[in-house]
Structure formats: structure tokens, C-alpha cells
Steps between C-alpha positions, in 0.01 A plus 500: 500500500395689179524885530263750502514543095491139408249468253461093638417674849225720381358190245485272842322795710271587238421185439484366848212786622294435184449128560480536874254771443301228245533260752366669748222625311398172377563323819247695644226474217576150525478418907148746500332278184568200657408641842176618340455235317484229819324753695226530215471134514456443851229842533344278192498176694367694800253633360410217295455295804290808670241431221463173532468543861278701519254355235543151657401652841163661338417202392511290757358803726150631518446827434386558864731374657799625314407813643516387812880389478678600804789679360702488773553123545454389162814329330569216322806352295471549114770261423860598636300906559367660757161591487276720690222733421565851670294836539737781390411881580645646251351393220759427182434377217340172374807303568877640665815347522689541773860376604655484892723305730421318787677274744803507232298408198354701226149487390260609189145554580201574269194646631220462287118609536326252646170676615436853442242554705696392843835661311643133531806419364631139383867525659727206338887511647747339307847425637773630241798447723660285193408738234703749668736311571495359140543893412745519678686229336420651202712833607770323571517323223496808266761660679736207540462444117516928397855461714546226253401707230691798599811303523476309141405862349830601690681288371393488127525878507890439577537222239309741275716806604791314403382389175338871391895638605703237349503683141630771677725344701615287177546861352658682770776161525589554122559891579717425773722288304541724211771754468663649176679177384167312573181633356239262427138592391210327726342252287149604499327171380581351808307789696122584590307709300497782767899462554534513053517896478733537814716216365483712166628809643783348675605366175452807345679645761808234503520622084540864603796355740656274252481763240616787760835236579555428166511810388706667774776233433507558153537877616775431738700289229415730247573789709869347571528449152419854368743646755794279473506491111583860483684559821726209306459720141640804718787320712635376186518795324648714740740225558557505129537902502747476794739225371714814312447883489273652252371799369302698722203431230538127600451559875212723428304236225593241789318734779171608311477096384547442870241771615259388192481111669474692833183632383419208376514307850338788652254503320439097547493550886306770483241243305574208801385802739175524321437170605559538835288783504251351260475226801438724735191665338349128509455604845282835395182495636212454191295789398203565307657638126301584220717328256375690185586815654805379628590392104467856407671700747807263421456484121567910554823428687579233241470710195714778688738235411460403174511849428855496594596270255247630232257233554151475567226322722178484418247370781199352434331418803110291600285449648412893707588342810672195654558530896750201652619424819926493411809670584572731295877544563519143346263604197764787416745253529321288251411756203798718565749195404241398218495861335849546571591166261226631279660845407848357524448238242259761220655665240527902534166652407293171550265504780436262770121397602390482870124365430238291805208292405260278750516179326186251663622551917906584381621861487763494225779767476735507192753703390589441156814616360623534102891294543665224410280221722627259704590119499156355680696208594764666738386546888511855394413573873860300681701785639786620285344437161532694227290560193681654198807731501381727691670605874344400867575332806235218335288553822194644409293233366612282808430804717111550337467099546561534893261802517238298289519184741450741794224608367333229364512582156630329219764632210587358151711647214385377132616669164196677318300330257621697202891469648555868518594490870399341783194526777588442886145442632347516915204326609363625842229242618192616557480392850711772643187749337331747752218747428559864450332732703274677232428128378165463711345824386656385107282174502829320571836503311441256277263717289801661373690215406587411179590123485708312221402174441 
């Protein structure tokens, strides 16, 4: 039995009252036209045969005497009719039908004027026992054959069911087979045009998944390697410093190396912990963010930074406005890792640029910095990897990437044109765009833009 959700059980139902109800409704149109249409015929023939009746009988009559016809016993046969002439009362019109049983038949009259003056009527009776019953037939034979109907639309709309589902059901057996060693994308040749774009984002999808795998196991090897490489460095030398007593300096130079690497590992967890948090704010519920706005209130926590470390940020920020629907958790995550790298990596009293341009339908974000570049063809964004000589868990990059696929957007890192540093770009699509609220009474956002192309 298929549920109360099954899309199959509301196709057959829907389908099943619409052709009953055009069944019906031509059924009906049909039986009356062809009920008409004999009954037309035989008023036709009826009256056909009245005329000639009646201008046979003046013919052979004299005027005299024809109106002298004793209308009550006057009848004759007018082939397989009855024929009479009859003075009616009420007067009707020139010629009435009318249709009656009697003695288990059915009949069709005609009365048509045969002498005005008298009110004499020419009265023909036909019996129409077989038309009805032909009629009849008729009815039968529609119904018997919209049964038939109903049951061959009945079943096609099953066969058809089955074959409208099957891309689904093909897609929903290739899910249920994959896990995290088995992660196939749906080949979408193979698929209907209407199926293509959900076959697309399953693939699209599976990538995030195959991505989000391969990158936690290169985290959890990585991870074990970080840790046990200087748990190992710190075994051996205490092992080293405890083989024979020392100076007290010794023990001391052996206990701030040991603390130093402590720090070191603390500070790597404290990096895996981002991610676990990080993953948790791909749960946070999308809000509306004006994202230009939201690029200046952090470039002022930024340069608070750079300050620090006598270095600069300059922001240069377009168009006015640009409202998205994001996270914005993940979008600190993002330009906080980017900056970070940025001001690590330029010289003291350089400057770092923030800038955002609307290039055609992308909204670009870069923040260009003034260091040493990067080698374009590392996978600068695997976990652990380090650019340059410079300290870090190696996390950040990876951690910006998993905040970018959450969000849909996309991250590279290319050295600058004029290699004096390197630029670490976002693109936001502009499909996660919504209107501000002053927009409407503006002419619309766009008026403000100012595109690069």
C-alpha cells in the first residue's frame, strides 16, 4: 500500500479524478448528441411523412368534403405509422412532438395543422420501442468501454509513475550505497533534463564530502604527526639531561625548552579546537549582513592589530552597499585567518590592503599583503602547511578553506603581479544577494555599484 506522502499515490489520485471527471463529461456530451441526433431524425421523418400526408390527402379530397372529415373515426396507416386526424383544445403550435408509453412500448407523435378552421390536427404515431432500446445500447456501451478506459488510464498512470520515479529511485540507490570509502558522483548524462540540476547538486554535494574526508584525515595524520615529533624532541632530551647530574642551568635550559614545545602543542590544539568549533557555526542560522559594512567594522579591529606590530591596514572598500544572506561567524573565520597571514608575512611599517569590488555578478574581497609570496603550486590550503619561516600551527588557511566551502564561496592565494607580496582573494556569488531595506526608496542597490569589468 503506498503511504499517505507517496508522491506515486497522489500522481494516481490526481490523475484518476481528472480523467474520470473527462470521461464523464464527455460521456455525457456524447450519449445526448447521439440521442439528439436519432431523435432529430425520426421528428424529421415524422414530420416529413406529415407533409406528404397531408398534401396527398388534399388532393385527392374536395375541398367540401375535407371539411366534412369525421375526426373521430378517421385513421389510416401511413406506412409502418399511425395516422389519425384529431381536434385538440388547446391549441399548440403548427406542429408538436410528443413522446409516451403505452401497453409497454414507447411512442413519438407529431401533431401537425391540418385544418385551422375545425382546429384539426394530423396525429402520426410512430413506434420507437427500438430506438430506445438502441439508446440504451448505446449507454451501455459507453460505460462498459469508459470502465475500459478508466482501467488502461490506471494502469498507464502506474507504468508512467514508475518511469517519472525511476531517476529518483536510480538516485536515491546510488546514495544508499555510498559511504566515506565509496563516493561516486551521479553521472548526469544518463539523467532527464528535469533530474540534471538535482543530479548536479548531489555531485556538488558528494565534492564537499570527499573534500571534508580528505581533509580531516590529512588533519588526523597530520595532527599525530605534529604532536608526536616533539613529545619525541622532549622525551629525548630529558632523557639525555637525566643520564648524569648537571648544573642546575642544564635542568633549567631543559625545562623552558620543554615548556617552549608545550606552548607549541598548545597552541596546535588550540587551532584543532577551532575546527571543531568552526564546524559547529556551519550549523548558525543565515542572516541578512551588509557585507561592506561588515568589511569596515573588522578592518578597525584588524588595524588595532597591525598597530601592535607597527603595521598598517588600509581598507578600501565598493560598492556603498552589498547585503548577503551568510554566516557571519564563518566570514570572521575567513578574513581573520587571511589578515592574520597578511600582517604576519609584511615587513614592519608596510601596510596590508583589505579592498571589495563587484566584478560582472562576483563580489571579490582581497587582502593584499607586501611579503615574500608564496609557491602557487603547493595546496597552500592542506592542514599543517607552512609558508616561509615564520611560526603557526599551519591551520589557518585550511581553517578559512572549510569556512569558505560552508559558505559557498570560493578562495585562491596568487603572488602579486609586480612580486612584492602576495593577494589571498574571496568571491561571494551573487546569488546569496538580498536587498537592503532603504534599496526601494534608493531606486535599487545597484545604482550605487561600481562594477569592474
Amino acid at each position: 500500500m503506498l503511504s499517505q506522502k507517496s508522491i506515486k499515490r497522489k500522481f494516481l489520485i490526481q490523475l484518476v479524478i481528472a480523467s474520470v471527471t473527462l470521461i464523464v463529461i464527455f460521456s455525457i456530451i456524447l450519449y445526448n448528441y447521439i440521442k439528439i441526433s436519432i431523435l432529430d431524425d425520426t421528428m424529421q421523418s415524422l414530420k416529413t411523412e406529415a407533409v406528404m400526408y397531408i398534401k396527398n390527402s388534399k388532393k385527392k379530397m374536395p375541398f367540401s368534403k375535407r371539411n366534412a372529415v369525421n375526426v373521430f373515426d378517421t385513421s389510416s396507416q401511413c406506412g409502418t405509422d399511425k395516422s389519425s386526424v384529431v381536434i385538440r383544445v388547446d391549441k399548440k403550435e403548427d406542429i408538436s412532438y410528443e413522446q409516451y408509453e403505452k401497453e409497454g412500448k414507447k411512442y413519438l407523435s407529431i401533431f401537425h395543422i391540418f385544418n385551422p378552421i375545425r382546429s384539426s390536427y394530423l396525429k402520426i404515431e410512430r413506434d420507437v420501442t427500438g430506438t430506445d432500446k438502441l439508446l440504451g445500447n448505446i449507454l451501455k456501451s459507453i460505460v462498459l468501454v469508459n470502465f475500459l478506459t478508466l482501467f488502461l488510464i490506471l494502469a498507464y498512470a502506474m507504468f508512467l509513475s514508475e518511469t517519472l520515479l525511476y531517476p529518483v529511485k536510480s538516485i536515491t540507490r546510488r546514495l544508499a550505497r555510498m559511504n566515506e570509502n565509496f563516493l561516486e558522483p551521479i553521472e548526469t548524462q544518463t539523467l532527464p533534463d528535469e533530474f540534471i540540476p538535482l543530479g548536479e547538486s548531489i555531485n556538488k554535494l558528494i565534492d564537499r564530502i570527499q573534500n571534508f574526508v580528505k581533509y580531516q584525515k590529512e588533519l588526523f595524520i597530520g595532527t599525530a604527526h605534529e604532536l608526536k615529533t616533539p613529545l619525541a624532541v622532549m622525551k629525548a632530551k630529558n632523557e639525555v639531561t637525566l643520564m648524569r647530574e648537571r648544573q642546575s642551568e642544564k635542568y633549567q635550559e631543559t625545562l623552558k625548552l620543554s615548556n617552549k614545545t608545550i606552548d607549541e602543542m598548545s597552541s596546535m590544539i588550540s587551532s584543532i579546537l577551532e575546527i571543531g568549533r568552526q564546524e559547529g557555526a556551519q550549523f548558525e542560522k543565515p542572516v541578512e549582513v551588509d557585507l561592506v559594512q561588515f568589511l569596515k567594522d573588522k578592518s578597525k579591529d584588524f588595524n588595532l592589530i597591525a598597530k601592535n606590530v607597527d603595521k598598517n591596514i588600509a581598507a578600501d572598500f565598493e560598492p556603498h552597499k552589498y547585503c548577503i544572506v551568510s554566516q557571519p561567524t564563518l566570514l570572521t573565520h575567513i578574513l581573520q585567518n587571511f589578515v592574520q597571514n597578511a600582517v604576519k608575512f609584511t615587513p614592519k611599517g608596510g601596510t596590508v590592503h583589505i579592498k571589495s569590488r563587484l566584478v560582472g555578478d562576483d563580489f571579490r574581497i582581497e587582502v593584499i599583503d607586501e611579503g615574500e609570496g608564496v609557491n602557487e603550486s603547493d595546496d597552500l590550503f592542506a592542514p599543517f602547511k607552512r609558508v616561509g619561516n615564520k611560526g603557526g600551527a599551519g591551520l589557518g588557511l585550511f581553517l578559512a578553506k572549510g569556512a569558505a566551502d560552508a559558505i559557498g564561496a570560493e578562495l585562491s592565494l596568487k603572488n602579486r603581479k609586480d612580486g612584492k607580496g602576495a593577494v589571498a582573494t574571496v568571491v561571494l556569488r551573487s546569488k546569496n544577494y538580498c536587498p537592503m531595506d532603504d534599496d526601494i526608496s534608493s531606486g535599487g542597490i545597484f545604482s550605487a555599484f561600481k562594477r569592474d569589468v
